[in-house]
Short mmCIF file of the C-alpha atoms (twelve columns), coordinates in Angstrom:
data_MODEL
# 
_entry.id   MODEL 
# 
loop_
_atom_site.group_PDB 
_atom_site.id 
_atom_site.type_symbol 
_atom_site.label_atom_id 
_atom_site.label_alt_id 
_atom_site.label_comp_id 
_atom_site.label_asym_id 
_atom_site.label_seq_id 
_atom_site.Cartn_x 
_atom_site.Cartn_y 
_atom_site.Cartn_z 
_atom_site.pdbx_PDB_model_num 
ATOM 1  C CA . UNK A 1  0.000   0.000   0.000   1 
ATOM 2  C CA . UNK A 2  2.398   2.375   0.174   1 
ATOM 3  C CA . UNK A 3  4.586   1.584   -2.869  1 
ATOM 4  C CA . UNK A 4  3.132   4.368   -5.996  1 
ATOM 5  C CA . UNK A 5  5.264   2.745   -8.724  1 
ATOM 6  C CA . UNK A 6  7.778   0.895   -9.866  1 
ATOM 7  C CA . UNK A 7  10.143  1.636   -12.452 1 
ATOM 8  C CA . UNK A 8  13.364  -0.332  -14.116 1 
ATOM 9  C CA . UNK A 9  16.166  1.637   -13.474 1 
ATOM 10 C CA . UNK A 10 19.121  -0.493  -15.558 1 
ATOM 11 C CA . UNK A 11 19.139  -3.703  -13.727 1 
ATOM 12 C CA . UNK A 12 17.355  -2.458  -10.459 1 
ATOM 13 C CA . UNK A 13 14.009  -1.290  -10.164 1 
ATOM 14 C CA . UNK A 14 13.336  2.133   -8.592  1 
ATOM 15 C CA . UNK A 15 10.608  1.680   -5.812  1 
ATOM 16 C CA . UNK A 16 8.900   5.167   -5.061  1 
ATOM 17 C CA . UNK A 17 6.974   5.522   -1.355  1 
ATOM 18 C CA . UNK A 18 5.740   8.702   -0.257  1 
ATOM 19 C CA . UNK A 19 8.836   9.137   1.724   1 
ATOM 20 C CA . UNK A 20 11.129  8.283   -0.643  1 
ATOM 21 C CA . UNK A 21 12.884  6.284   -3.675  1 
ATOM 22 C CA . UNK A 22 14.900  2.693   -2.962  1 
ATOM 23 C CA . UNK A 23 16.183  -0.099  -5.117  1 
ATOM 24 C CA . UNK A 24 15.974  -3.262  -5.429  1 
ATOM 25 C CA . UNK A 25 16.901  -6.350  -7.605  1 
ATOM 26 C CA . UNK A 26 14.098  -7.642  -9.156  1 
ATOM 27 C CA . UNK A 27 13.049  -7.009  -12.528 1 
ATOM 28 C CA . UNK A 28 10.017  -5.446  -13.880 1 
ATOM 29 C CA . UNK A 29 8.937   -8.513  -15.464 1 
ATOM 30 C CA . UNK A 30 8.973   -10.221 -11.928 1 
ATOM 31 C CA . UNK A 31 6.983   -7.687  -10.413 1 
ATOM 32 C CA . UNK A 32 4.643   -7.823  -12.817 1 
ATOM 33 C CA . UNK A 33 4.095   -11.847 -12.024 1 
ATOM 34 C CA . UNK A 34 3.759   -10.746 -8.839  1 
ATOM 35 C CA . UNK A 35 1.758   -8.296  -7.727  1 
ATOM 36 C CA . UNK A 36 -1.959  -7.833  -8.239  1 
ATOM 37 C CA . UNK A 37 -2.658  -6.457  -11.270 1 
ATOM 38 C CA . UNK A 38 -6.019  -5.006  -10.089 1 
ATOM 39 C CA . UNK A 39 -4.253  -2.980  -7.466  1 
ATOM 40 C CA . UNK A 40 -0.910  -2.121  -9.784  1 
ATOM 41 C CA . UNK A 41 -1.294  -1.084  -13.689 1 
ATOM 42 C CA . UNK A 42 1.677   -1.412  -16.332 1 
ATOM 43 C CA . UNK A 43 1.487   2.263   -17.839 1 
ATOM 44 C CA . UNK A 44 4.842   2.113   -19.935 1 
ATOM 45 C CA . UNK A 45 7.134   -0.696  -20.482 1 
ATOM 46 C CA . UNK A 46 9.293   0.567   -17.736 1 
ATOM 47 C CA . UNK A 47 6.854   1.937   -15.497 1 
ATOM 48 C CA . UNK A 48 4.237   0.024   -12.891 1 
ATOM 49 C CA . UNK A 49 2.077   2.572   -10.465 1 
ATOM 50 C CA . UNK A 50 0.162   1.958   -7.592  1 
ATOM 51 C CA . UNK A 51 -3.771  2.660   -9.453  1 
ATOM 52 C CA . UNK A 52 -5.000  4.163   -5.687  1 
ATOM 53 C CA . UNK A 53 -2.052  6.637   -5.786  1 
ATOM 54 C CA . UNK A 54 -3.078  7.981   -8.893  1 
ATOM 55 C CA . UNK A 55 -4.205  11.402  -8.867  1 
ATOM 56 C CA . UNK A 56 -5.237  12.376  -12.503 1 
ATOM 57 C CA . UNK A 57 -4.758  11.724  -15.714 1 
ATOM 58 C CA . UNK A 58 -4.350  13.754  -18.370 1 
ATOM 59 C CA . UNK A 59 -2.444  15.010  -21.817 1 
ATOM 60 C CA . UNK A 60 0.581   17.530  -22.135 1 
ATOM 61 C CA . UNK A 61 0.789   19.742  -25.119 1 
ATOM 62 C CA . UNK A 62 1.859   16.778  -27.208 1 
ATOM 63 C CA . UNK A 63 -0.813  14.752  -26.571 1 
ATOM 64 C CA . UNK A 64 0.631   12.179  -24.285 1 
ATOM 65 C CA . UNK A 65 -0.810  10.977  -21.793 1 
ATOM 66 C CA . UNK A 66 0.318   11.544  -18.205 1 
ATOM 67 C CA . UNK A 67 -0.713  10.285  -14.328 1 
ATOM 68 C CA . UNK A 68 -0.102  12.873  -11.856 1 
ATOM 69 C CA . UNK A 69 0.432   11.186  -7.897  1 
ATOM 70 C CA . UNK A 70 -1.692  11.902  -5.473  1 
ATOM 71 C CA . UNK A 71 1.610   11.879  -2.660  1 
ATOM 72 C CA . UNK A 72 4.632   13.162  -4.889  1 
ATOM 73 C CA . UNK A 73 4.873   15.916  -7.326  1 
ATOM 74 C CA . UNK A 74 5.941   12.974  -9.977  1 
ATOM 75 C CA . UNK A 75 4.017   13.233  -13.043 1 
ATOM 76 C CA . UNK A 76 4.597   9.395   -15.464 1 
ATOM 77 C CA . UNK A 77 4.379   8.671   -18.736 1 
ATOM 78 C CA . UNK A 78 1.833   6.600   -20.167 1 
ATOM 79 C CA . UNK A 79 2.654   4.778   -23.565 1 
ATOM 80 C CA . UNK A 80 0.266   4.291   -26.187 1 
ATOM 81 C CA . UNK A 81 0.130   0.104   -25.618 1 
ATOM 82 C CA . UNK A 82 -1.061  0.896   -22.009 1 
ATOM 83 C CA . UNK A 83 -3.658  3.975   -22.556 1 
ATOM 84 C CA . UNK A 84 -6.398  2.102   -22.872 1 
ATOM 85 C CA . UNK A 85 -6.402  1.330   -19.055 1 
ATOM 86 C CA . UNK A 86 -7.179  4.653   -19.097 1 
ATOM 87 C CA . UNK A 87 -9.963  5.097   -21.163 1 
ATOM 88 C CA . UNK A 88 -12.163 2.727   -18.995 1 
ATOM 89 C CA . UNK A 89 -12.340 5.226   -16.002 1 
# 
């Protein structure tokens, strides 16, 4: 619960908590097996958030589409493979 994403950072994975940012050795792929995907949502290939941390979603000048955190200042990318998630809500 209070992990709001994952991301692969080289050959760790970047773990993001309200109070800060760890690593750890386990690929995205793993986490993915993992964890439950009703509570955490691929959004890029490099990028796994936390769905009840999300804050907003919405599109920069470019029309890509971003999640803004409810805890962090963080905005993340979403890729075009994983918008659809999106479009449901």
């Amino acid at each position: 619960d209070e992990v709001l994403y994952f991301q692969a950072d080289n050959k760790y994975t970047r773990v993001a908590t309200r109070d800060g940012e760890a690593l750890i050795r386990k690929t995205l792929k793993e986490l993915v097996d993992e964890l439950d995907p009703q509570q955490f949502w691929q959004i890029h290939r490099s990028t796994l958030v936390n769905v009840s941390a999300i804050a907003s979603v919405s599109r920069d000048f470019r029309g890509r589409m971003e999640v803004r955190l409810k805890a962090r200042p963080a905005s993340l990318l979403v890729s075009e493979s994983y918008a659809h998630l999106f479009r449901q809500m």
